[in-house]
N, CA, C and O of each residue as an XYZ file, in Angstrom:
484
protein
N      76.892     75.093     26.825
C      76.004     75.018     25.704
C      75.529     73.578     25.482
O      74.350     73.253     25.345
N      76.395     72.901     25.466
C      75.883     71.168     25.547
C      74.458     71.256     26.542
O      73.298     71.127     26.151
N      74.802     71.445     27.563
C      73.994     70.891     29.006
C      72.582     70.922     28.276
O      71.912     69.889     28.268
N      72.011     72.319     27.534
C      71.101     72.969     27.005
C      70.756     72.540     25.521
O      69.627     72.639     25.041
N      72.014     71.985     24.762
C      71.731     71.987     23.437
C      71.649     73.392     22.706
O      70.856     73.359     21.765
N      72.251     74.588     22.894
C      72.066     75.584     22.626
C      72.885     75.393     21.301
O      73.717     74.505     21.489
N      72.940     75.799     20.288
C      73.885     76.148     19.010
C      73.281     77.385     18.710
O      72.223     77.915     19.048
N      74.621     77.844     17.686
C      74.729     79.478     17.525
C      74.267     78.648     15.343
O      74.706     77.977     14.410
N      73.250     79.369     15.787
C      72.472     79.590     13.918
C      73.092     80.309     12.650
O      73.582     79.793     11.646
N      72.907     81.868     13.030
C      73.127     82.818     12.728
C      74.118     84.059     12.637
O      74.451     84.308     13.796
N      74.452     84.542     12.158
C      75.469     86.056     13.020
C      75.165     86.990     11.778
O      74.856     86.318     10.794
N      75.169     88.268     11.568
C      74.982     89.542     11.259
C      75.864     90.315     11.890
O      76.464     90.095     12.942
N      75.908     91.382     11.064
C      76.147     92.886     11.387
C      75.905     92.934     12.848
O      76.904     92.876     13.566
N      75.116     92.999     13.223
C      74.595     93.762     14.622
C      73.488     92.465     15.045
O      72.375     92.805     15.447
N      73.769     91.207     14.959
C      73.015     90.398     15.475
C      73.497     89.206     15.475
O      74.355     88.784     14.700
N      72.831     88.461     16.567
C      73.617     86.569     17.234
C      72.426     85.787     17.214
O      71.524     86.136     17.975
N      72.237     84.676     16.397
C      70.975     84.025     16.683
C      71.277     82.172     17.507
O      71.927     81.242     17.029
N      70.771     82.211     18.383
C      71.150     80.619     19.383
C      69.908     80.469     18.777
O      69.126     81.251     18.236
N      69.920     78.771     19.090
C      68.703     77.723     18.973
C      68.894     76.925     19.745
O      69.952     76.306     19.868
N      67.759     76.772     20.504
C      67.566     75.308     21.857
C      66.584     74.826     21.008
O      65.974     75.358     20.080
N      66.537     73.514     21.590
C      65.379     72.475     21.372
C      65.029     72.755     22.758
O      65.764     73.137     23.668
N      63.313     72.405     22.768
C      62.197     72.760     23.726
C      61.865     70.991     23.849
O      61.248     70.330     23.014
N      62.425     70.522     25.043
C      62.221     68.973     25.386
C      61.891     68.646     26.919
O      61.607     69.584     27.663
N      61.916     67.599     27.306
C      61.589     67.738     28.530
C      62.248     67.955     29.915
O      61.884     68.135     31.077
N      64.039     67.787     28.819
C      65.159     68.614     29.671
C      65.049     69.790     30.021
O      65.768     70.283     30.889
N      64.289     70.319     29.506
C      63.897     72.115     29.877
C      62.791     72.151     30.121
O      62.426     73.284     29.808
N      61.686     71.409     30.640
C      60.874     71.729     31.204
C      60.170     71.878     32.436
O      60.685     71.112     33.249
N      59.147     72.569     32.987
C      59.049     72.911     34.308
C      58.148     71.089     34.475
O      58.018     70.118     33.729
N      57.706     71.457     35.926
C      56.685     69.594     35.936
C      55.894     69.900     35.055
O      55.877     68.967     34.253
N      55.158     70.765     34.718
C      53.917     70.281     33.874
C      54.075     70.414     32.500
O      53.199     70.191     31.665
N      55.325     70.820     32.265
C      55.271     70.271     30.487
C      55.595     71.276     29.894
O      55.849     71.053     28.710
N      55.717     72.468     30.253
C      56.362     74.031     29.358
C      57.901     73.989     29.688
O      58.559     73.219     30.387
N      58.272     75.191     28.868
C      59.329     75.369     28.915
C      59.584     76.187     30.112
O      58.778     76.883     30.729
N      60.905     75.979     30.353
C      61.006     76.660     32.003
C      61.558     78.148     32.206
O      62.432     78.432     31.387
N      61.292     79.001     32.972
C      61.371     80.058     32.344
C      63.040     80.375     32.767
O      63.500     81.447     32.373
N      63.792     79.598     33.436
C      65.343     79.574     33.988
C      65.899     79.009     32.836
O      66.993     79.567     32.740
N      65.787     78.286     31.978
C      66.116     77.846     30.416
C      66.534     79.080     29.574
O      67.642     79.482     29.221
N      64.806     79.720     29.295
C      64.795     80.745     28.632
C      65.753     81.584     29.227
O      66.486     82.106     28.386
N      66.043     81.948     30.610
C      67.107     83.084     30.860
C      68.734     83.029     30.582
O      69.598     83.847     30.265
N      68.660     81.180     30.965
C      69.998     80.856     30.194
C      70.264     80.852     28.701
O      71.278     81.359     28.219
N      69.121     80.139     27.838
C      69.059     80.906     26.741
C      70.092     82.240     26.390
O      71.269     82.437     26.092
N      68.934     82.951     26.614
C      69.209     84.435     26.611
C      71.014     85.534     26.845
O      71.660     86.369     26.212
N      71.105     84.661     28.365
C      72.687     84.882     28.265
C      73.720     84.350     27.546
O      74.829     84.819     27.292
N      73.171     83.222     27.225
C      74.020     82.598     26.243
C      74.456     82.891     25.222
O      75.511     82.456     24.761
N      73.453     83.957     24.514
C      73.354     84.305     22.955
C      74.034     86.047     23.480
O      74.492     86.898     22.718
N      73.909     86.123     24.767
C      73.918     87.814     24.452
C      75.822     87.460     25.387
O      76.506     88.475     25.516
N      76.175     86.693     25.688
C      77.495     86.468     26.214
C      78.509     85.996     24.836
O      79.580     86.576     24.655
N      78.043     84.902     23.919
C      78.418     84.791     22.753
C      78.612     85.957     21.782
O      79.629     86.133     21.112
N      77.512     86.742     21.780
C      77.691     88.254     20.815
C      78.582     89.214     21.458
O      79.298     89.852     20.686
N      78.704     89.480     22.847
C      80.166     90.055     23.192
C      81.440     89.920     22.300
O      82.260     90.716     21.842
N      81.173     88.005     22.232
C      82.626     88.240     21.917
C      82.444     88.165     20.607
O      83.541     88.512     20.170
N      81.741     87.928     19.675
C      81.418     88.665     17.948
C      82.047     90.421     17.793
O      82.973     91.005     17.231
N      80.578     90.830     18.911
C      80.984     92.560     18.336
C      82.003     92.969     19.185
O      82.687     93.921     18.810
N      82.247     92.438     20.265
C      82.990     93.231     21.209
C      84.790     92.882     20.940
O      85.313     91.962     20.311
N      85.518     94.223     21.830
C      87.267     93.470     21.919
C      87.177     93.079     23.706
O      87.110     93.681     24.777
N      87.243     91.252     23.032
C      87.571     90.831     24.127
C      89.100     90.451     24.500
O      89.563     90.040     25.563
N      89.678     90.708     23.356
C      91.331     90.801     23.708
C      91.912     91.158     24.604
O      92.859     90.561     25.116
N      91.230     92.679     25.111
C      91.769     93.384     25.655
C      90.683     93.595     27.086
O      90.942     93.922     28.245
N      89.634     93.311     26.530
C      88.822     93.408     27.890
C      88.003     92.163     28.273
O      87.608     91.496     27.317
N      87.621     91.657     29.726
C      86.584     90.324     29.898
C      84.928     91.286     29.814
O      84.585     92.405     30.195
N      84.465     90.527     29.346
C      83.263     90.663     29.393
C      82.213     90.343     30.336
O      81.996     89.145     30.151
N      81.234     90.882     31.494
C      81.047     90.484     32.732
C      79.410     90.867     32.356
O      79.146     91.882     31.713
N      78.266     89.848     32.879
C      76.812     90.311     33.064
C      76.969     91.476     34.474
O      77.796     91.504     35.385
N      75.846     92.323     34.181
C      75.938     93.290     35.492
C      74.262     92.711     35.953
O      73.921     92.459     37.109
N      73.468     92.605     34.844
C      71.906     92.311     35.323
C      70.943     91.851     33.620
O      71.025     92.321     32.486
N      70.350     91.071     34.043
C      69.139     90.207     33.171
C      67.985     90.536     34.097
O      67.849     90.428     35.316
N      66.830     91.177     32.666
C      65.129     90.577     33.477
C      64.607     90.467     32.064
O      64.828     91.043     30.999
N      63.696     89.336     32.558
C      63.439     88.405     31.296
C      61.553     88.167     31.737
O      61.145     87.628     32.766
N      60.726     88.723     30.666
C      59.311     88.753     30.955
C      58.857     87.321     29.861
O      59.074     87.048     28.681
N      58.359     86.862     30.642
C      57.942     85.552     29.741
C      56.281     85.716     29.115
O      55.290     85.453     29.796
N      56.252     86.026     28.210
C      55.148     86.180     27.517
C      54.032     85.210     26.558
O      53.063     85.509     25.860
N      54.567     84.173     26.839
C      53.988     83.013     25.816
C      54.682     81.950     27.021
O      55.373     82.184     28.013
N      54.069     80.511     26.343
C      54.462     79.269     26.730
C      54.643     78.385     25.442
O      54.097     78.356     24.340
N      55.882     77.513     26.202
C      56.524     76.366     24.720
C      56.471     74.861     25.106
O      57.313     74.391     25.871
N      55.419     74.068     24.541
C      55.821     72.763     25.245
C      56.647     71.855     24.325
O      56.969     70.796     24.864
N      57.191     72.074     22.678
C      57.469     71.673     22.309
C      58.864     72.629     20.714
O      58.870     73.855     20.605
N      59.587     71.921     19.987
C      59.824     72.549     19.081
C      61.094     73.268     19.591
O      61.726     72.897     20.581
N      61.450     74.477     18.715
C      63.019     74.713     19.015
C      62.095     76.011     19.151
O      61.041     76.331     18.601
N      63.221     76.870     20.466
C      63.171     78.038     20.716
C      64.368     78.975     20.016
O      65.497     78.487     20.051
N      64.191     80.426     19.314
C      65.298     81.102     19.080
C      65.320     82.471     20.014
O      64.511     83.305     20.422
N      66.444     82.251     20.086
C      67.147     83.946     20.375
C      68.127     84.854     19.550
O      69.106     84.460     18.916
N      67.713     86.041     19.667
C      68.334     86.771     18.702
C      68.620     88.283     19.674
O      67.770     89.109     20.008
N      70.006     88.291     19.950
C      70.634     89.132     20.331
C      71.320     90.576     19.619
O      72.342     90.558     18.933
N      70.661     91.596     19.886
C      71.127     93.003     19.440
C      71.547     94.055     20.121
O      70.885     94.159     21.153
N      72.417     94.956     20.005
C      72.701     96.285     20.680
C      71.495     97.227     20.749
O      70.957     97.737     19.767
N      71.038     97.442     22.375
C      70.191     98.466     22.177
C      71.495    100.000     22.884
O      71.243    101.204     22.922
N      72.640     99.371     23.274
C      73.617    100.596     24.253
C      74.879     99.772     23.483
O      74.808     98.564     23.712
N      75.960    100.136     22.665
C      77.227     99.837     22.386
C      77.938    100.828     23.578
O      78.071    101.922     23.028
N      78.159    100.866     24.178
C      79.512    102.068     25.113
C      80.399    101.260     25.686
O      80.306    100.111     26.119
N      81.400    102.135     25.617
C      83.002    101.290     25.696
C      82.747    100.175     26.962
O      82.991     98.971     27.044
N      82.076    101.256     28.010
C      82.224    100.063     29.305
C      81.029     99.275     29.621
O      81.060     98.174     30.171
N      79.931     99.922     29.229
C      78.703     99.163     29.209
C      78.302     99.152     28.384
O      78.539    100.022     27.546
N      77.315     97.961     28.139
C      76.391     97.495     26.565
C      75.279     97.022     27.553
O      75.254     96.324     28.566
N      74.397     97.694     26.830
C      72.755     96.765     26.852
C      72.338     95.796     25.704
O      72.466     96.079     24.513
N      72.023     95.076     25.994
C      71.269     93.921     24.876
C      69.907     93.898     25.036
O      69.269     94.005     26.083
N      69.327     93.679     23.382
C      67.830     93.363     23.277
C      68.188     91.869     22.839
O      68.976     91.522     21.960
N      67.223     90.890     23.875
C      67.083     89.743     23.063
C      65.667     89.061     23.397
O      64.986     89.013     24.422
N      65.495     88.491     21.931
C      63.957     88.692     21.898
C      64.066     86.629     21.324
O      64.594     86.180     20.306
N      63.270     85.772     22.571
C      63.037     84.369     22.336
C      61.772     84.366     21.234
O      60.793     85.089     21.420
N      61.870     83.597     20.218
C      60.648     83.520     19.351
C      60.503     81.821     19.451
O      61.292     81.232     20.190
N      59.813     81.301     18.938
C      59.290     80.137     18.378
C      59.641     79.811     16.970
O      60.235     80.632     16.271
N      59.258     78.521     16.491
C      59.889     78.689     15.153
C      58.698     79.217     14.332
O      58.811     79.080     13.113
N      57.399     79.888     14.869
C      56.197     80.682     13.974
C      56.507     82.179     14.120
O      55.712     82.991     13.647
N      57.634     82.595     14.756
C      57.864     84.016     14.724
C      57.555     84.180     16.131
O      58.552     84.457     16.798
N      56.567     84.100     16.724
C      55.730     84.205     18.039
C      56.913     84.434     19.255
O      57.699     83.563     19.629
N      56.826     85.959     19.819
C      57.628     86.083     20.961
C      56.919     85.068     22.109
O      55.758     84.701     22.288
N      58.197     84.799     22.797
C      58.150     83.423     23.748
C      58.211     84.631     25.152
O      57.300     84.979     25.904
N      59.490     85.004     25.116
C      60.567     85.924     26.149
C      61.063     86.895     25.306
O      61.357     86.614     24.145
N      61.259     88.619     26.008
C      61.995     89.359     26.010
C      62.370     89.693     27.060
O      61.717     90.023     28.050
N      64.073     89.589     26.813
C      64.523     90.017     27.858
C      65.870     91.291     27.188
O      66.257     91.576     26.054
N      66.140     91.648     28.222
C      67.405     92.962     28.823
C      68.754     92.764     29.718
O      68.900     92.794     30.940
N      69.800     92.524     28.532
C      70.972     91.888     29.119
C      72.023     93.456     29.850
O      71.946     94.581     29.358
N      72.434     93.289     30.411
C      73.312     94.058     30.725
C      74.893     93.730     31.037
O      75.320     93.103     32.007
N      75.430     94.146     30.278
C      76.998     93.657     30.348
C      77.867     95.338     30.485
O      77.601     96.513     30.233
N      79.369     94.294     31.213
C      80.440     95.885     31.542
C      81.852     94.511     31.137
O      81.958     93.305     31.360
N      82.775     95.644     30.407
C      83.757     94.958     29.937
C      85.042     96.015     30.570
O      85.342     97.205     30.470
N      85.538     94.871     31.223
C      86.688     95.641     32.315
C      87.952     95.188     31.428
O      88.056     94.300     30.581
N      88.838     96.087     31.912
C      90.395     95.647     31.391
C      90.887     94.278     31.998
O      90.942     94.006     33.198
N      91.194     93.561     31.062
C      92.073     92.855     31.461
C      93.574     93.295     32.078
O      94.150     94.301     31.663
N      94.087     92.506     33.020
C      95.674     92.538     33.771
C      96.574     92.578     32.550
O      96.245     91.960     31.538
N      97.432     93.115     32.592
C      98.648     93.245     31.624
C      99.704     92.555     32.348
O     100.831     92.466     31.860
């Protein structure tokens, strides 16, 4: 989270909100935000909310697959993510997480996919 500057904002019921700053550490050469940021982003907030809603006591929490459509461009300002259950099931969860801007304006949506295996006893 350092590397990125990512911090956790928010938490809810059924939701995780991260915040990056949009600088030139995250940007591609010509000055936007990069869209490998935004995906780390993204796991970041939806790997953090595992362990909010989920029991990670008893189980690790593992990505199975991310795709992340970049819909806007950011050359500046803080990006958010906000992570939700679109699948709670014991062994798999899907995540909605949706990158905005700080005007509301979707940046990235993406589709996390996580499986939470037993831990060794």
């Amino acid at each position: 989270m350092e590397t990125l500057d990512i911090t956790y904002v928010d938490v809810g019921d059924d939701f995780l909100v991260a915040k990056m700053p949009v600088t030139p550490k995250v940007h591609q050469p010509d000055g936007v935000l990069h869209g490998g940021a935004m995906v780390a982003l993204a796991e970041s907030v939806g790997s953090a909310a595992c362990f909010v809603f989920l029991d990670t006591k008893n189980f690790m929490i593992r990505g199975l697959e991310i795709s992340a459509n970049h819909v806007r461009s950011l050359r500046s300002g803080d990006v958010f993510a906000t992570a939700q259950f679109i699948h709670k099931g014991r062994t798999t969860q899907v995540w909605d997480i949706k990158l905005k801007d700080v005007e509301g304006r979707l940046i990235s949506a993406v589709k996390l996919t996580t499986i939470a295996l037993p831990k060794a006893k």
